[in-house]
Structure formats: structure tokens, C-alpha cells
C-alpha positions as a printed Julia matrix, in Angstrom:
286×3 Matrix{Float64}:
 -19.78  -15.54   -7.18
 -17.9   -18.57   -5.3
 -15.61  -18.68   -2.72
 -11.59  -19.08   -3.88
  -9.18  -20.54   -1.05
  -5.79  -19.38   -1.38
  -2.7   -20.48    0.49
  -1.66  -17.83    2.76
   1.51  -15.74    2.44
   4.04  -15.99    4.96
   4.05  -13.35    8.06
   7.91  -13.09    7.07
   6.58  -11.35    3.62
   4.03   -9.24    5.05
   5.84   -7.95    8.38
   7.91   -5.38    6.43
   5.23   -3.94    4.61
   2.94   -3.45    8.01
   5.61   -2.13    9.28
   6.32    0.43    7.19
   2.69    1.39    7.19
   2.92    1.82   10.29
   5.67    3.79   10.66
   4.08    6.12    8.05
   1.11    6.56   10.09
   2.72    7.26   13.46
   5.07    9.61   12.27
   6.86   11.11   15.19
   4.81   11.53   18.26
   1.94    8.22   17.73
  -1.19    8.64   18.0
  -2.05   11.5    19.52
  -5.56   11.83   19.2
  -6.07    8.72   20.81
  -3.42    9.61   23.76
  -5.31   12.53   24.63
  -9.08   11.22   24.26
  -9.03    7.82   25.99
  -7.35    6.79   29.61
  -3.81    4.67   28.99
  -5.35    1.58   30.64
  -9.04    1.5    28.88
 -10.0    -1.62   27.17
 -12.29   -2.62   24.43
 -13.78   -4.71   21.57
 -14.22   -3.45   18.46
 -15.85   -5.58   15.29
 -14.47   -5.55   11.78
 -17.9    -5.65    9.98
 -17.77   -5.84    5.83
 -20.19   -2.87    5.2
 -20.92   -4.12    1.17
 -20.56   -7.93   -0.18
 -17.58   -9.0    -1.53
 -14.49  -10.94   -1.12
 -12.3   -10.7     1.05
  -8.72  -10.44    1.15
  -6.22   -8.9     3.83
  -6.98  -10.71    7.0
  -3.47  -11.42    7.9
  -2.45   -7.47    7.26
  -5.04   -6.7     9.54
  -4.13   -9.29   12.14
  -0.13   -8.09   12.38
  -1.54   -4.59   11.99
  -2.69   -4.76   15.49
  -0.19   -7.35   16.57
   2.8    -4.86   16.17
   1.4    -2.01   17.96
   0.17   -4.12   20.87
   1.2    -7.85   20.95
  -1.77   -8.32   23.99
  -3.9    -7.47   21.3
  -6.64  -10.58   20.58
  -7.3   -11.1    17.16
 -10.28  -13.22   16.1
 -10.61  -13.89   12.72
 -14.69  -15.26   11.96
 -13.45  -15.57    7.56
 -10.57  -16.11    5.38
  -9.31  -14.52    2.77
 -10.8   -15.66   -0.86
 -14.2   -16.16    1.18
 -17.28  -14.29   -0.16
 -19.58  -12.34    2.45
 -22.62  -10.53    2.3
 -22.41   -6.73    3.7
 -23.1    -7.13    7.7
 -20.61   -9.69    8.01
 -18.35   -9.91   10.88
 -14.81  -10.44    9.32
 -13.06  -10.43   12.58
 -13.33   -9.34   16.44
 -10.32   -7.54   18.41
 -10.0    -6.77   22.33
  -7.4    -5.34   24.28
  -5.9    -2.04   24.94
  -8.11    1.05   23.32
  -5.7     3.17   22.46
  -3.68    0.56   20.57
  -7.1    -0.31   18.7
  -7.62    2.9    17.24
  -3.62    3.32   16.88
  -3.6     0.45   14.53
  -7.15    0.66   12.79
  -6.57    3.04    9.6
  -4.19    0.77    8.64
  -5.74   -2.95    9.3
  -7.99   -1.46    7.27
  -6.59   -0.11    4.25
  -5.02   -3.42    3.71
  -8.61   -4.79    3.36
 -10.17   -2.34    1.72
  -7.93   -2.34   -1.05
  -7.14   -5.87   -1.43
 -10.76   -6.93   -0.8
 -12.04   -4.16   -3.57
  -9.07   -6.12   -5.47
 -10.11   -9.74   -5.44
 -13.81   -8.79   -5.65
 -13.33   -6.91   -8.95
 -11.19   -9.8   -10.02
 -14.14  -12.63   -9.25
 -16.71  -10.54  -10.82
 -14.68  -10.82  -14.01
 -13.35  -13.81  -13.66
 -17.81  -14.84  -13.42
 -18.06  -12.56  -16.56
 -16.01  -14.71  -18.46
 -17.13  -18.69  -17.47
 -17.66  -20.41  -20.76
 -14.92  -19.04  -22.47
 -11.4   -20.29  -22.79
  -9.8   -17.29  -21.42
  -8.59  -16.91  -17.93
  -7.82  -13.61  -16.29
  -4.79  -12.6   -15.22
  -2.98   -9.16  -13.57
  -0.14   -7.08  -14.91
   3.04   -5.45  -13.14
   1.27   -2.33  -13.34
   0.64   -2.64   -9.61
   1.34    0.23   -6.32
   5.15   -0.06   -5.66
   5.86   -1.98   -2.74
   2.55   -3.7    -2.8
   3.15   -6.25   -5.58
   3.12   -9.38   -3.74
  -0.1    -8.69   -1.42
  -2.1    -7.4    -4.59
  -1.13  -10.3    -6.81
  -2.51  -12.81   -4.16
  -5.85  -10.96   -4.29
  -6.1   -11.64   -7.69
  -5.31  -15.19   -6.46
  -8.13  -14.6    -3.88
 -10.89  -13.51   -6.29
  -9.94  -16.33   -9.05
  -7.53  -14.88  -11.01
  -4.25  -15.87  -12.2
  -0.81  -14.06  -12.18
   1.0   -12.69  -15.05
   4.79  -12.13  -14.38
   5.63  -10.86  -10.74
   8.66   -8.98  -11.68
  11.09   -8.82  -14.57
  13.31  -12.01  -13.47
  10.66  -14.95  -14.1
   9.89  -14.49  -17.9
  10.96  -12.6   -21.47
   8.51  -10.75  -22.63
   9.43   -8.64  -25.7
   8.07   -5.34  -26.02
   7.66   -2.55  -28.4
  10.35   -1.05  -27.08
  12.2    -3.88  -27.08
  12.06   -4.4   -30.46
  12.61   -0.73  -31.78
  16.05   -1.18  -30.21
  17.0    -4.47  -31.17
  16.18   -3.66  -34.84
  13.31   -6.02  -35.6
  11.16   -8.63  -34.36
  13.07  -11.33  -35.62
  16.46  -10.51  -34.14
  14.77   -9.69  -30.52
  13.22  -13.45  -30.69
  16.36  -15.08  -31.66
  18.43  -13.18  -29.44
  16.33  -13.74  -26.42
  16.68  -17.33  -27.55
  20.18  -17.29  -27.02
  19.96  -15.61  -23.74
  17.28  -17.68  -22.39
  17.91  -21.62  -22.49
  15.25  -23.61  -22.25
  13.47  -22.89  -19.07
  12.45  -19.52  -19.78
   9.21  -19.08  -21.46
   9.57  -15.83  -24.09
   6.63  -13.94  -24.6
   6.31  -11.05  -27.38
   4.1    -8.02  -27.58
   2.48   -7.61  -31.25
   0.6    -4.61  -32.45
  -0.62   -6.13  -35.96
  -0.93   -9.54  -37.81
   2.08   -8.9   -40.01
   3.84   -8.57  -36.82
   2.52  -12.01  -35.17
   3.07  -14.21  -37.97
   6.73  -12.48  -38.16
   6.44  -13.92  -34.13
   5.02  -17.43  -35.25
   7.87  -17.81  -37.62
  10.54  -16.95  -35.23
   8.83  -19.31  -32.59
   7.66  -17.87  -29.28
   5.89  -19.58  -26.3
   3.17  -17.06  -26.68
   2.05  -13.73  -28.11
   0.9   -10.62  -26.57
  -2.01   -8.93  -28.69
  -2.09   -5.74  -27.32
  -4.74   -3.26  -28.0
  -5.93   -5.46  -30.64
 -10.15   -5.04  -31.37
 -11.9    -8.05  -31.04
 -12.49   -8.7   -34.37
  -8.55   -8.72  -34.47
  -8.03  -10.52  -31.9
 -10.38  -13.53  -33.56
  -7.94  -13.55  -36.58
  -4.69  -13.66  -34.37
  -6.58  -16.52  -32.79
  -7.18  -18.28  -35.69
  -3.3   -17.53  -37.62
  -1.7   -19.27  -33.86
  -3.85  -22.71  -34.29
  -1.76  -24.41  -31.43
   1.73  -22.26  -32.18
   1.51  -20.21  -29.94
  -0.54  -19.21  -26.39
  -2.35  -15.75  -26.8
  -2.59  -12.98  -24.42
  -5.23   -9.82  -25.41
  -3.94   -7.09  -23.27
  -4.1    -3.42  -23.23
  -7.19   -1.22  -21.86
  -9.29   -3.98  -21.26
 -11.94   -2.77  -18.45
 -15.0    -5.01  -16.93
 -17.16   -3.47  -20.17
 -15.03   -4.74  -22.89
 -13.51   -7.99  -21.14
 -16.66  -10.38  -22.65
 -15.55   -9.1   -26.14
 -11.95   -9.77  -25.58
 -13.16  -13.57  -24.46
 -15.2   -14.59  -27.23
 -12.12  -13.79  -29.28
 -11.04  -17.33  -28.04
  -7.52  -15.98  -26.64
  -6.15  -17.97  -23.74
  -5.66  -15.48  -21.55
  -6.51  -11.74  -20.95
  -4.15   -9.8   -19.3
  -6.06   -6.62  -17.26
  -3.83   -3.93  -15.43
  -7.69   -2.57  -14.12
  -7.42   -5.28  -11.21
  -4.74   -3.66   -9.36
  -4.55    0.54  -10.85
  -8.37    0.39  -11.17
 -10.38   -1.72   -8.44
 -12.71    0.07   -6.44
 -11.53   -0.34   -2.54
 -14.08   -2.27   -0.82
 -15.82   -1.18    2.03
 -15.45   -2.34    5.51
 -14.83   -0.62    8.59
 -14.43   -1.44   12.74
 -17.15   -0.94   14.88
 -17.14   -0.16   18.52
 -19.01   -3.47   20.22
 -20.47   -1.84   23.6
């Protein structure tokens, strides 16, 4: 695996959600296990140590974790996010007030754990693909409130974004199309609706369906829970038409197949529903 540098997001987007992590963890009276084991004035350094490789992602969620309980808190970041580290790693050092530490802990580190178990699943499959046309890309099946930070650990661990909400792109599903009437008159009238700066995407369940799509003209087609010997003849019937998306169930086991299908891009909802949290935790430094 390689390392994958991503521009950071912007404290403005991440304050709200620390915030309300926060708030969910202090509930009404703080911390009290920390108020009643350790004297109000007590300092310390404690050691965010990555306890399995991976990559990482979350640094800044971590860093304004601690920042809003206790602004005298000193963050020292040692990696950044998108960086790969072998288990042992230091990821970051923090001193200051004890209580605060352990006040703010769980919650610097379920940030990381999840978004680092996020973009290392996402590299991993992003390596299990190299050779093949395809490039791997997340879905809106993500944890509400969480959409922006998990789609940048795909960005962390390689991966490319698929829409980030339902305002940025058509894409016309099966659902879409039972109540519009046909496949033909949801194309056309998304057409109409969209101009010409809106890409329109459509979901297709069989090859009579996708060359209804080609006809109509779309920017690209969604094969969903196609097999991959499918997926090789939807390949084949686009021949430049049309982009192609495989999508639908596709784990780490069955993502190789989907590639050698030749489709441009497979579109896995495992990154963000699925990903194994990765694990790290914050060590006392004596």
C-alpha cells in the first residue's frame, strides 16, 4: 500500500460534528468518572499510538476533539491523514489538563477508528484492483451526519467519490423508472430538467434495459447486480457511449471479478456500512 495526500477539510465543516459528539458523550453532568478519580489541576501526556497498520484518517477530529473541551490542550500531530503506518506508530502526542484528556478521548478516537478502518479498507481495494481500468468509488449509503468526513477517507485511502448528496447528479433508478413509466421517458425527461451541466446517470438491471439507455443517450450506466460475465457484455454493447458503473453487493472478495469486466468504475457501499474500524488507542506516557 502507498501513502494518498488529501487536502484537508475545513475546521468550519468539522466543528459541528465534534461538537455534537461531544455533547452526546457528556450528557448532563461531564465526565464524571474522571471528576471523581483524578485532582482538578493534574496534568499529563498521553500518546495516540496506531495499535495495527493502516491508514490513517481523522487527525483533525481528534485535534478539535480535545481543543473544545480544553483549548490549553497541546496537540502534536507526528502523521497526516492519507499516510500509511505500521502498528506502534505514534499518530499524535497531547499534554495538558488530565481530566480534559480522558473527557475528550472516546471521542478523538472514534473519529479515527472509523475513518482510519475506512480509508484502509478503501486502499486495500483500491491495490486489489491496479491494472485494471476501474477505479473505486463510495456510495451515499453512508452513517447520517457523517457523509462528508467518510467520503474524504475514501479520498484518504485512494478512492474516488460517487455523488455526495442528491443535488450534484441524476441518477435514474429502478424506482425511478417504475414511476415515470419506462426507461425512455425517465431519460428524456431528466433531459429536459437537466441542461447541460448535469451529468445523468441510469441504473440498469439487464442488457435489454442498457441498450434501451444507449439509445436514449446517458452520460453513463449503472450495472447493478450484474455477474461478471454480464457485466463483460454491457462493457462491450457501451464501446465509448457510455461510462459504466458495476454496483450492487460488491465486497473485497468479488471486487477483482467486477474489474476484469473492464467497467470504468465500481461503485462499493462496503467502504463506508462495512469497513472494519481500525484500531488505535491513547496511551498514558509516564
Amino acid at each position: 500500500m502507498t501513502s494518498n495526500k488529501e487536502p484537508a477539510l475545513n475546521d468550519v465543516l468539522l466543528i459541528p460534528l465534534v461538537e455534537a459528539a461531544l455533547t452526546e458523550d457528556l450528557g448532563r453532568r461531564g465526565d464524571v468518572t474522571s471528576q471523581a478519580t483524578i485532582p482538578d489541576d493534574m496534568q499529563a501526556q498521553l500518546e495516540i499510538r496506531a495499535r495495527q497498520a493502516g491508514v490513517i484518517c481523522g487527525m483533525d477530529l481528534a485535534r478539535l476533539s480535545f481543543a473544545l473541551v480544553d483549548a490549553q490542550i497541546e496537540f502534536t500531530a507526528q502523521v497526516d491523514d492519507g499516510e500509511l503506518v505500521d502498528a506502534g506508530t505514534v499518530l499524535a502526542s497531547v499534554r495538558g489538563n488530565a481530566r480534559h484528556l480522558l473527557t475528550a478521548e472516546r471521542t478523538a478516537l472514534n473519529f479515527m477508528t472509523h475513518l482510519s478502518g475506512v480509508a484502509t479498507a478503501t486502499r486495500q481495494i483500491v491495490d486489489s484492483v491496479v491494472g485494471y481500468p476501474a477505479q473505486i468509488t463510495c456510495t451515499r449509503k453512508t452513517i447520517p451526519g457523517l457523509r462528508i468526513v467518510q467520503k474524504y477517507a475514501v479520498r484518504c485511502g485512494g478512492g474516488r467519490n460517487h455523488r455526495l448528496g442528491l443535488d450534484d447528479a441524476i441518477l435514474i433508478k429502478d424506482n425511478h423508472i417504475a414511476i415515470a413509466g419506462d426507461i425512455k421517458k425517465a431519460i428524456q425527461q431528466a433531459q429536459s430538467f437537466a441542461g447541460h451541466l448535469i451529468p445523468i446517470e441510469v441504473e440498469v438491471d439487464t442488457l435489454e434495459q442498457l441498450a434501451q439507455a444507449l439509445d436514449a443517450g446517458v452520460s453513463l450506466v449503472l450495472l447493478d447486480n450484474m455477474s461478471p460475465e454480464l457485466l463483460s457484455q454491457a462493457v462491450a454493447m457501451c464501446q465509448g457511449r457510455a461510462k459504466t458503473e458495476a454496483s450492487g453487493g460488491i465486497t473485497p472478495d468479488t471486487v477483482k471479478a467486477a474489474a476484469q469486466s473492464g467497467v470504468d468504475f465500481i461503485a462499493m457501499g462496503y467502504l463506508t456500512h462495512s469497513s472494519t474500524a481500525l484500531d488505535i488507542g491513547l496511551d498514558f506516557h509516564a
